[in-house]
C-alpha positions in Angstrom: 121.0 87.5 84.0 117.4 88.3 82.7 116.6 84.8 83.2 117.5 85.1 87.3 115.8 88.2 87.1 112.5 86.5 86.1 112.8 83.9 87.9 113.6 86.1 90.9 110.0 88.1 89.8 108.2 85.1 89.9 109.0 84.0 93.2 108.2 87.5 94.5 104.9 87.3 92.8 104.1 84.1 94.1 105.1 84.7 97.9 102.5 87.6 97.7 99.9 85.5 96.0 100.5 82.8 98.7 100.4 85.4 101.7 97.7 87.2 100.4 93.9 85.8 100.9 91.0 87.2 98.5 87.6 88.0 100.4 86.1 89.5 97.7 85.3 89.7 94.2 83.2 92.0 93.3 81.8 92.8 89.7 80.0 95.9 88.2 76.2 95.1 86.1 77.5 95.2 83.2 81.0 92.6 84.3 83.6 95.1 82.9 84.4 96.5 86.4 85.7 94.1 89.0 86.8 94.8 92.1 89.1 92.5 94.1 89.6 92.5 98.1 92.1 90.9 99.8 94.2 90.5 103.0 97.5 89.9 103.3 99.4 92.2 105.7 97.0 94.7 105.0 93.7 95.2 103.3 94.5 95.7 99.7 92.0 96.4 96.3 92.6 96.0 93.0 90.8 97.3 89.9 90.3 95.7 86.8 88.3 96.9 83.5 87.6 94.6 80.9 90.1 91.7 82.5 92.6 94.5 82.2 94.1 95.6 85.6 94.0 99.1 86.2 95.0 100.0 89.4 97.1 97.1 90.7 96.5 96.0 94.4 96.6 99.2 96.6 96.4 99.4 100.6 93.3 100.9 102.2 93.1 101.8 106.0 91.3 104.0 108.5 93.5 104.3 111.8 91.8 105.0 114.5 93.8 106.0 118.2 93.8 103.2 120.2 91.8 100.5 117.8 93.0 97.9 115.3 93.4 98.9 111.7 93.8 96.7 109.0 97.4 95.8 109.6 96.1 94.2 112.4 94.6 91.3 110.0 91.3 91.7 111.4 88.5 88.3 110.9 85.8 88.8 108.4 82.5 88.5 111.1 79.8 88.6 108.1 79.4 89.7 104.2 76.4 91.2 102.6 76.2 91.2 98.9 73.2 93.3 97.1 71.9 94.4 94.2 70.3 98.0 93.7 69.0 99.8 90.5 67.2 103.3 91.5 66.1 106.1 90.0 67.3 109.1 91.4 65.2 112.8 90.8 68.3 115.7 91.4 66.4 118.5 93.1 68.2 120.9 90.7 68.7 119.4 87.1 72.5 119.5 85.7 73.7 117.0 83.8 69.7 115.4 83.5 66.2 115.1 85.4 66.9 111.9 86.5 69.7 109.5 87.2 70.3 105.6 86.9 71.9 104.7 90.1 72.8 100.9 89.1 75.4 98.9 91.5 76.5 95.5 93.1 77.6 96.4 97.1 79.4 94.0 99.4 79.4 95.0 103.1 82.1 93.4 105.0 82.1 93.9 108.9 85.8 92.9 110.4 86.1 92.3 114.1 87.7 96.1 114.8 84.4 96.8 114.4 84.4 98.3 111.1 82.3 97.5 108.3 83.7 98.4 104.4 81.4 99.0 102.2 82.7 98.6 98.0 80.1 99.1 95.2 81.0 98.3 91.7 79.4 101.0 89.1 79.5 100.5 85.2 81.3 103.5 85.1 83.5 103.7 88.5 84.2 102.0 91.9 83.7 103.4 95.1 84.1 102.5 98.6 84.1 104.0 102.0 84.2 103.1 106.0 81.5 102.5 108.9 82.4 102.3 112.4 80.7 101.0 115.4 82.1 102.8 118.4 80.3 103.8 121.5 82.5 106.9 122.3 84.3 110.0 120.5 87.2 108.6 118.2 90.2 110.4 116.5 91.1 109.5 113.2 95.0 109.6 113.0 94.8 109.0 109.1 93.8 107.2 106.6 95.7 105.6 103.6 94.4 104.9 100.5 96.9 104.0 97.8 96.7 104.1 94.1 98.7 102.2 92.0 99.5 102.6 88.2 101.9 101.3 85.5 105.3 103.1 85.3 104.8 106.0 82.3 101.1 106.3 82.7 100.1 110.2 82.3 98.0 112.3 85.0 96.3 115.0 84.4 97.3 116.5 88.0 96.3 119.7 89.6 98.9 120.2 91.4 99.4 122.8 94.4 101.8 124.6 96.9 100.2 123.7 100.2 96.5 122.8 102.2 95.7 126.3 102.3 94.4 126.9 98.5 91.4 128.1 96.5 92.0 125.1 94.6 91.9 126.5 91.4 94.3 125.4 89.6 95.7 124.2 86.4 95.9 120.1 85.3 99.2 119.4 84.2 99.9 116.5 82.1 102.7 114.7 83.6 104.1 111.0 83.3 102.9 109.5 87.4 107.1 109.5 87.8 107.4 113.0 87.8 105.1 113.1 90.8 107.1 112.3 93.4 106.4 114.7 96.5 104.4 116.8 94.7 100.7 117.8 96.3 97.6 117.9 94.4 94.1 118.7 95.0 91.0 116.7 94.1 89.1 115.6 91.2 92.8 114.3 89.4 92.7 112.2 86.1 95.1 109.8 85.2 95.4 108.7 81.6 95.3 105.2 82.4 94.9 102.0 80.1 92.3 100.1 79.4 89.6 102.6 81.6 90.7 106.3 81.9 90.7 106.9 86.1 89.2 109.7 88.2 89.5 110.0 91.7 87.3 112.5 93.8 85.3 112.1 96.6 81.7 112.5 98.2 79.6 112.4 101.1 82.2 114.7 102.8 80.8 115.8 106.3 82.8 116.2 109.8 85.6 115.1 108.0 89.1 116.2 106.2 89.2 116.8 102.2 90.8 113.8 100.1 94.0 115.1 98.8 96.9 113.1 96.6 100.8 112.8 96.7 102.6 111.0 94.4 105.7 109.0 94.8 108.1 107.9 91.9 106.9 104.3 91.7 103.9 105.3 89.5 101.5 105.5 93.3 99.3 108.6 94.0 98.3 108.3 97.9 95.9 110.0 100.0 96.3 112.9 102.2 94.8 115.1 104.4 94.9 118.4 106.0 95.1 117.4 109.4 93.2 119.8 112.4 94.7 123.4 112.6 95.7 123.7 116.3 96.8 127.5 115.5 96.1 130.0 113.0 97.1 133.9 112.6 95.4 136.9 111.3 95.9 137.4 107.5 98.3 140.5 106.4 96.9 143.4 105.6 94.5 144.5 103.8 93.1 140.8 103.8 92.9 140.2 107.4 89.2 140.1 106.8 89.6 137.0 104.8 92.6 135.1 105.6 93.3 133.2 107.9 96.6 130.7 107.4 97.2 127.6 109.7 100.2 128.2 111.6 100.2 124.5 113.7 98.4 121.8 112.8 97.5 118.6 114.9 98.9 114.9 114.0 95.3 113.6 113.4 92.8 114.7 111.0 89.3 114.0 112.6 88.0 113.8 115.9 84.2 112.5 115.6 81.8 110.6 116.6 82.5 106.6 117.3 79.5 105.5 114.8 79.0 106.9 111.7 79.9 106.1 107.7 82.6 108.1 106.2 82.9 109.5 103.3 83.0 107.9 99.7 86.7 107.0 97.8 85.5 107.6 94.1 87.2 106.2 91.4 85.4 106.6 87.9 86.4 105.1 85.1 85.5 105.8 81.6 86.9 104.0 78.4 86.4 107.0 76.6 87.0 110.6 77.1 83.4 112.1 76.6 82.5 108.9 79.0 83.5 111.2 82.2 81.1 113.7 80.9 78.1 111.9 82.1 79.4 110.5 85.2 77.4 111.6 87.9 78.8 109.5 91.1 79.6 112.2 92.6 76.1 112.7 92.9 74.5 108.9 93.4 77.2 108.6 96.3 76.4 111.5 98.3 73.8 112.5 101.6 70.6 112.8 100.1 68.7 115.7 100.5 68.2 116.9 104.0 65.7 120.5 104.0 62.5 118.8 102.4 61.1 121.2 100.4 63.3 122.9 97.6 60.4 124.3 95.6 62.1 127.8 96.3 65.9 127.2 95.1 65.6 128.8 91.6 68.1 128.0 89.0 69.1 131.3 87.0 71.8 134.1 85.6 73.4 136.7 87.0 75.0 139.9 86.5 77.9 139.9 88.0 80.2 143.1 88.8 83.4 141.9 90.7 85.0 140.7 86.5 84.6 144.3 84.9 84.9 146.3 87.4 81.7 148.3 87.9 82.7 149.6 84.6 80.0 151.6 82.7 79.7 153.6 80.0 77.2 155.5 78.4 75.4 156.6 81.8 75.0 160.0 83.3 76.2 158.5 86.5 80.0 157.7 87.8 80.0 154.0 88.2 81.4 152.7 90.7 79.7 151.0 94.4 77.2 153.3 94.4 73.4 152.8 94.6 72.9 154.1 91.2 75.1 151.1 89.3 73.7 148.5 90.6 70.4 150.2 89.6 71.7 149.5 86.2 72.5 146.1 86.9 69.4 145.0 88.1 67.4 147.2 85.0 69.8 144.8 82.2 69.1 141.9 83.9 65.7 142.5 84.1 65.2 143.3 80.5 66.7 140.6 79.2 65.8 137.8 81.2 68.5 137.5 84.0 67.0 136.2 87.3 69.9 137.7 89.5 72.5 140.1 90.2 75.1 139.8 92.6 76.3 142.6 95.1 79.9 141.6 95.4 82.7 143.1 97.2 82.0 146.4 98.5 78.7 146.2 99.7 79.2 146.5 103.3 82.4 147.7 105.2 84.8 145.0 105.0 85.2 143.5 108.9 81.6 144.5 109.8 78.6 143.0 107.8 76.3 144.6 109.8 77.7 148.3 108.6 76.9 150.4 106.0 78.8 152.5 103.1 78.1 155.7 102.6 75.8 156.1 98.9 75.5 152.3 98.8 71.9 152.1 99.6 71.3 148.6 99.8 68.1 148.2 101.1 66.8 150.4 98.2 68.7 148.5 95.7 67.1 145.6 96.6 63.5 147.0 97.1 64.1 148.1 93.3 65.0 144.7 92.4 62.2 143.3 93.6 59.8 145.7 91.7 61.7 144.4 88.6 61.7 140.6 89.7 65.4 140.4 89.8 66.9 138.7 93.2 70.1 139.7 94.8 73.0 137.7 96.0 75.1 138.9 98.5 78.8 138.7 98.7 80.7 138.1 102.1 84.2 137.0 103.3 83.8 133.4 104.9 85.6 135.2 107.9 83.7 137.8 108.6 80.4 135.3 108.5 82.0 133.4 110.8 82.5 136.1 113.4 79.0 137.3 112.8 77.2 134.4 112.1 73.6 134.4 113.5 72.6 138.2 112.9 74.7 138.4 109.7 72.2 135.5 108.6 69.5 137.5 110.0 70.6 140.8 108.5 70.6 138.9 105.1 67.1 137.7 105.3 66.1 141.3 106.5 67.3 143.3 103.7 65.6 140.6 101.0 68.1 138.8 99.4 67.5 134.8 98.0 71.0 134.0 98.4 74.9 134.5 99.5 78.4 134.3 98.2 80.6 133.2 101.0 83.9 133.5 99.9 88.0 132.8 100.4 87.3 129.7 102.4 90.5 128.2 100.8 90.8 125.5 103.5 89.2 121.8 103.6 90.1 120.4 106.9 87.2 119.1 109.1 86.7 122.4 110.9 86.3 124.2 107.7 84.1 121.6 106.1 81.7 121.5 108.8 81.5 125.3 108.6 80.1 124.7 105.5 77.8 122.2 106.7 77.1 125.0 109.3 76.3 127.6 106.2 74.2 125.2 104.2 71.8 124.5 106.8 71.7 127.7 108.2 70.8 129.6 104.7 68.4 126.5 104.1 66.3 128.1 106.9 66.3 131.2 105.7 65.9 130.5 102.4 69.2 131.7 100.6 71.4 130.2 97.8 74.9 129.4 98.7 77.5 129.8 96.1 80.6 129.2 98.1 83.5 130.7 96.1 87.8 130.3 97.1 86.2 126.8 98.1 87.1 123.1 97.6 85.4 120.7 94.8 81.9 119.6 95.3 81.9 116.8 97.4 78.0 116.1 98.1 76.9 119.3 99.5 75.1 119.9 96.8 72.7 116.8 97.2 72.5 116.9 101.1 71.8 120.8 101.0 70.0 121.5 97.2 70.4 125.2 98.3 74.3 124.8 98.0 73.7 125.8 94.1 77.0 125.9 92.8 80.3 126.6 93.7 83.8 128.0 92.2 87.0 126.1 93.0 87.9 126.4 89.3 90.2 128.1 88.0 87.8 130.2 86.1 87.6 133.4 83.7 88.7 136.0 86.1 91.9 135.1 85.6 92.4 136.8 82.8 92.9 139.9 85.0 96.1 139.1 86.1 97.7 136.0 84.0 98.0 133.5 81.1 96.6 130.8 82.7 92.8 130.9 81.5 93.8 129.7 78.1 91.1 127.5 75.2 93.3 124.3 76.5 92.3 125.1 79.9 88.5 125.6 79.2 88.9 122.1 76.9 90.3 120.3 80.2 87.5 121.3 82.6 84.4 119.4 81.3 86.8 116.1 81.7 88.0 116.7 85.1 86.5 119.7 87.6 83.2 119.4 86.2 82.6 115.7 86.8 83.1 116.2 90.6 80.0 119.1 90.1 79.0 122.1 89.2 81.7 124.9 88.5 81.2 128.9 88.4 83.7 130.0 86.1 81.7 133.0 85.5 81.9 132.8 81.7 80.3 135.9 79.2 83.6 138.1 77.8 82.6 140.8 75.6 86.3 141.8 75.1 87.8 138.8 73.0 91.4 138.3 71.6 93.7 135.4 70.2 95.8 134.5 73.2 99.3 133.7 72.9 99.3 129.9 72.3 96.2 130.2 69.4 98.7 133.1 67.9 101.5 130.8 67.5 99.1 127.8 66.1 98.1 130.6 63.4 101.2 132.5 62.4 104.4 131.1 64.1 106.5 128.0 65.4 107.9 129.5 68.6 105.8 131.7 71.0 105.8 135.2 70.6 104.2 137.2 73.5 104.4 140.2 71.3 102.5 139.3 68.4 98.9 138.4 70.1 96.1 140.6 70.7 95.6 139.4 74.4 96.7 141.5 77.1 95.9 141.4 80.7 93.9 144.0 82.3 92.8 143.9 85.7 89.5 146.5 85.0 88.8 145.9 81.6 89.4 142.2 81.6 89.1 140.1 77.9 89.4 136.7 76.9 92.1 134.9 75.4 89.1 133.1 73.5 86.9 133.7 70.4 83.2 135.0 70.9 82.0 132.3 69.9 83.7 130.4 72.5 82.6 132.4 75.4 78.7 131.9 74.0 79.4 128.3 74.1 80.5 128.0 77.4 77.0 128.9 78.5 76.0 125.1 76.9 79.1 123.1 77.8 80.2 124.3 81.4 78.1 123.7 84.3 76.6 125.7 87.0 72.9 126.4 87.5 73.6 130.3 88.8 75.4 131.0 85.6 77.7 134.2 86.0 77.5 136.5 83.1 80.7 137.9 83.8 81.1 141.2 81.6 79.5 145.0 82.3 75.7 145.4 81.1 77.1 148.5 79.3 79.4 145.9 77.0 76.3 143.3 76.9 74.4 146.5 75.8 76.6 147.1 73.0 76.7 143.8 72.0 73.1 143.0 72.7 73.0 140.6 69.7 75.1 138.2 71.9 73.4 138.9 75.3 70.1 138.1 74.0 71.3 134.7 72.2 73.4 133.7 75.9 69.7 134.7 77.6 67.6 131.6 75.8 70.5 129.5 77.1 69.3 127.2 80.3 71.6 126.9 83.6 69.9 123.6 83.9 69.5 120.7 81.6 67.2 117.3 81.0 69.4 115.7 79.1 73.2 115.6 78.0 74.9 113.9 75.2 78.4 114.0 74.8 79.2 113.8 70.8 83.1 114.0 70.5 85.7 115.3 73.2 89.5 115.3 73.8 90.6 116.2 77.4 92.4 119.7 76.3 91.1 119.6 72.9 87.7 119.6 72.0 84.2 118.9 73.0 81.0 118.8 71.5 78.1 118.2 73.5 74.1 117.8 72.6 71.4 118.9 75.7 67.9 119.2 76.3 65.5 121.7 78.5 62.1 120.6 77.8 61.6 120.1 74.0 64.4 122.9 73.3 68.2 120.9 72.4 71.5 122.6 72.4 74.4 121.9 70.7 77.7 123.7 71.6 81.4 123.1 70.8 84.7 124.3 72.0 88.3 124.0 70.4 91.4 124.8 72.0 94.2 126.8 70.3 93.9 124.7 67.2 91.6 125.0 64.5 88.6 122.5 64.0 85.9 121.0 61.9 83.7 118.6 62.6 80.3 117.2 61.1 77.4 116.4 63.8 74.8 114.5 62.9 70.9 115.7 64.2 70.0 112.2 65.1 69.3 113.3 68.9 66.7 115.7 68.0 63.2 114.1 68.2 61.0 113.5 65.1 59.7 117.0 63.1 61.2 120.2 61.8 63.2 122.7 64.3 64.2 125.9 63.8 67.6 126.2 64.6 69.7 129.4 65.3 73.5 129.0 65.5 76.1 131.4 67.2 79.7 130.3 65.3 83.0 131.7 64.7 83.0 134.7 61.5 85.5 133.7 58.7 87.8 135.9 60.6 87.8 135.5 64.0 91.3 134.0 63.8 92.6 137.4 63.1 89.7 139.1 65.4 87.9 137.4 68.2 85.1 139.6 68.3 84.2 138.2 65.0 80.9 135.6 64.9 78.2 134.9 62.9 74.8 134.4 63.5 72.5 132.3 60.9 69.5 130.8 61.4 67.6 127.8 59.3 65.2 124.9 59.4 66.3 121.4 59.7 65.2 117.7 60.8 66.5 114.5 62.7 67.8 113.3 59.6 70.1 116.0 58.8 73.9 117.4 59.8 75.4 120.4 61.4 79.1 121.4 60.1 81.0 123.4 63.0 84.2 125.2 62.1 85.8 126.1 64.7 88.5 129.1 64.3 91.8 128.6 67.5 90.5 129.0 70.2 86.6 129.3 69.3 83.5 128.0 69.7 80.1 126.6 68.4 76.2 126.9 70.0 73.1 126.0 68.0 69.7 125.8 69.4 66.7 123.9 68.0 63.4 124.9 68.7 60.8 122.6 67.6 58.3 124.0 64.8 54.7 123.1 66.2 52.2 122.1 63.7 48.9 123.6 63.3 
């Protein structure tokens, strides 16, 4: 029997080889990537690292109404093969000042007059459709498949519908398990012998890459199609939400010639190799407003987390003019370029209003005396119906940037309303930090002004559930983060052992009731060490860096405020020392001549020895922010110590459950 059963493989195997006709091969630089295109039925890739197959030959196809697809077996008219190695200068700095952009392209124009473009990257593949119509099309689909070996794990964020914040947690599930389950975008699958990430770029008058698995070890594309109805969210959000009742059965209508976006599939032999992967970046629209001398990186204090809780004032607190008074007075003495006036600003519905003892223009006219800039808050909704003199009325009262928020859609009407947004506060000169929003997918390169953006499942919630745990922050760098910046609004002054590190320490079965972590909507804490929330500041990007807790606790622990204050939002330089997707990470950058060093641990104890061979020649003085001897009984517990060292020395980090690690070296000049 197992012999007719090979045999029967075989033959199966060679009918498709015989059927199907290669029209590409395609290799990365280097020659560990290859890429192979062929035609059979359809238009099929496949992916190989090292002569290894990774993805196995998957369909790719762009249907069109009333044009040939791919199935159609199209003729090859012409291919173009080039070579390209660039140097690229990101407007605003986050992984480094400037990026190799290295790649072999083939251009292949079919006679449905569409041209496929494939580039073959060290570190990822990436291809994406150009059309050549004279008139309007609709885009009924598109279907990109992705196949992997039977039992190969996914890191899969998966979720309950299109309408989503996308902030979700990565499950790590064998591919089988799967089947008809919806995720969102960046996904990692666990893959052998390259680790695989798929994301996208270059999104514009388009719909958001999705993935659905089936039970055959395939993740394919799909896509919010175009909302033909929507109703008026329940209240009290109806300000905000707005669900798709009907949707239509295509996903685009746009114009006939154009390129489309970028399929992204990095791959990384190592873990802490996706930490450096900036395709998402190389691949997208470059920079369309010119000058971007005036986007400044920065903090912020940040109210929505705690509350508008103060203490030690001879004021109530509250959204009142005299608390964000206080805001802007802590961020200005200690270094904090922004605060943000979130929710409550304005009455929700009319962004043109005001609230009574919320005096905004004098909030901001006393921010400007201090040098602090303000960031206003808004419900995507609301900006929408009040576009052009809400964007006006934002420029009047002063501020350098908004906070559109609760977008959760990514359908092509929704993404070009941020495409609307982006250009719009270009001309006015305001920061856009899009929050309930999709993954970066190019914005940020096309529109530098789009400065970060959430779409993360980030700190905040901790005001309502488990889910924010040291595993989760130890999964983010690996996956969210290589698709872009992420505002997870780090900075908890309130810090406890969470449930899972409590187990790891005293138990072998979870017991909720023996933890210190409890969830409070108004006085919010972590379920993370101090330590760990001070290294976040080094390891997670986002150059508007939310410091999430109330000046009043940064006040009282001023020792930690100041040390998160010399920490950048932007960096020169990144090198990734060890990780573990959901372990660990430790990761080496540079701002100028300063390096930092930071390290996070998930709910397990760690140690780990890190050499100083990254530092430059000379002596630095180095001040470290680490996990006390007992922060696995108290949180709060850190140390702060501070030495001279060389290139030629070592660092040992030990890391309590849950904690965290942040040195920084400061060269010593010599007289």
């Amino acid at each position: 029997m197992k012999a007719k059963l090979l045999i029967h493989i075989l033959i199966a195997l060679f009918a498709w080889q015989v059927q199907a006709t290669e029209i590409h091969k395609l290799a990365s630089p280097n020659g560990k990537v290859e890429v192979v295109l062929s035609q059979n039925e359809t238009l099929t890739y496949q992916v190989d690292y090292n002569n290894q197959t990774v993805i196995s030959p998957s369909e790719i196809n762009i249907l069109i109404a009333g044009e040939d697809d791919f199935r159609a077996s199209p003729k090859v008219l012409s291919k173009i093969a080039s070579s390209e190695k660039n140097t690229l200068y990101p407007e605003i700095r986050v992984k480094s000042e400037t990026i190799v952009d290295e790649f072999n392209e083939v251009q292949i124009t079919f006679s449905n007059q569409i041209t496929l473009h494939f580039r073959a990257y060290n570190n990822g593949v990436a291809y994406r459709y150009e059309t050549a119509f004279a008139e309007q099309i609709i885009v009924q689909n598109e279907i990109a498949e992705f196949n992997f070996a039977r039992g190969t794990t996914t890191y899969f964020p998966e979720e309950e519908s299109f309408y989503s914040h996308n902030e979700r947690s990565y499950n790590k599930v064998n591919i089988e398990a799967l089947e008809g389950k919806l995720g969102s975008t960046p996904a990692l699958i666990n893959s052998t012998p390259a680790k695989v990430l798929i994301t996208e770029t270059a999104l514009r008058d388009y719909a958001g890459l999705w993935l659905q698995g089936n039970d055959k070890g395939t993740l394919s594309a799909v896509f919010p199609t175009l909302p033909t109805k929507v109703k008026m969210g329940a209240a009290p959000w109806q300000d905000r939400n707005e669900p798709v009742v009907e949707r239509a059965d295509y996903l685009a209508q746009t114009e006939g010639s154009r390129t489309f976006p970028w399929r992204i599939i990095a791959l990384a032999e190592n873990d802490v190799d996706l930490l450096t992967n900036q395709l998402s970046y190389q691949l997208a629209i470059p920079n369309q407003i010119g000058d971007t001398s005036w986007i400044k990186p920065g903090k912020v204090a940040w109210d929505w987390y705690n509350a508008n809780n103060l203490h030690g004032v001879d004021f109530e607190s509250g959204l009142n003019t005299e608390t964000y008074k206080f805001y802007i007075d802590f961020a200005a003495a200690n270094g904090i370029e922004y605060v943000i006036l979130d929710e409550g600003w304005y009455p929700l519905g009319d962004l043109m209003g005001t609230v009574e003892g919320y005096d905004v223009p004098a909030i901001i006219a006393h921010a400007k005396k201090k040098g602090v800039g303000i960031i206003l808050w808004t419900t995507w909704l609301t900006l929408r119906d009040q576009f052009d003199e809400a964007m006006d009325r934002f420029t009047e009262l002063g501020a350098v940037g908004i906070k559109p928020d609760f977008f959760q859609r990514d359908d092509q009407e929704m993404v070009n309303f941020y495409w609307k947004i982006a250009e719009e506060a270009a001309k006015h000169k305001l920061l856009v930090d899009p929050h309930g929003a999709y993954k970066p997918a190019g914005l940020r390169r096309t529109f530098p002004n789009v400065i970060s953006r959430e779409g993360v499942k980030g700190l905040e919630w901790n005001k309502w559930s488990y889910d924010s745990t040291p595993e989760h922050n130890t999964t983010l760098p690996f996956i969210r983060m290589v698709a872009g910046p992420m505002d997870y609004t780090p900075g908890a002054m309130s810090n406890a052992i969470g449930p899972a590190a409590w187990e790891n320490i005293h138990y072998s079965g979870k017991d909720e009731n023996h933890q210190d972590f409890s969830i409070r909507f108004t006085r919010p804490m972590s379920q993370t060490t101090r330590a760990h929330q001070v290294a976040l500041f080094t390891i997670f990007e986002s150059p508007l860096q939310m410091m999430a807790d109330s000046p009043a606790q940064f006040i009282k622990e001023q020792e930690t405020a100041t040390f998160i204050s010399k920490i950048p939002t932007v960096w020169d330089e990144t090198k990734p020392i060890e990780g573990a997707v959901g372990d660990y990470i430790v990761m080496a950058r540079r701002s100028n001549d300063e390096w930092f060093l930071g390290a996070l641990t998930d709910e397990y104890k760690r140690e780990f020895s890190v050499s100083l061979d990254f530092l430059a020649k000379g002596r630095y003085q180095v001040e470290i922010f680490q996990d006390g001897v007992n922060a696995n009984k108290w949180a709060e517990d850190y140390k702060i110590e501070s030495k001279v060292i060389t290139n030629s020395d070592s660092l040992s980090l030990n890391l309590a459950p849950g904690g965290g690690f942040t040195a920084r070296f400061t060269p010593i000049k010599t007289k």
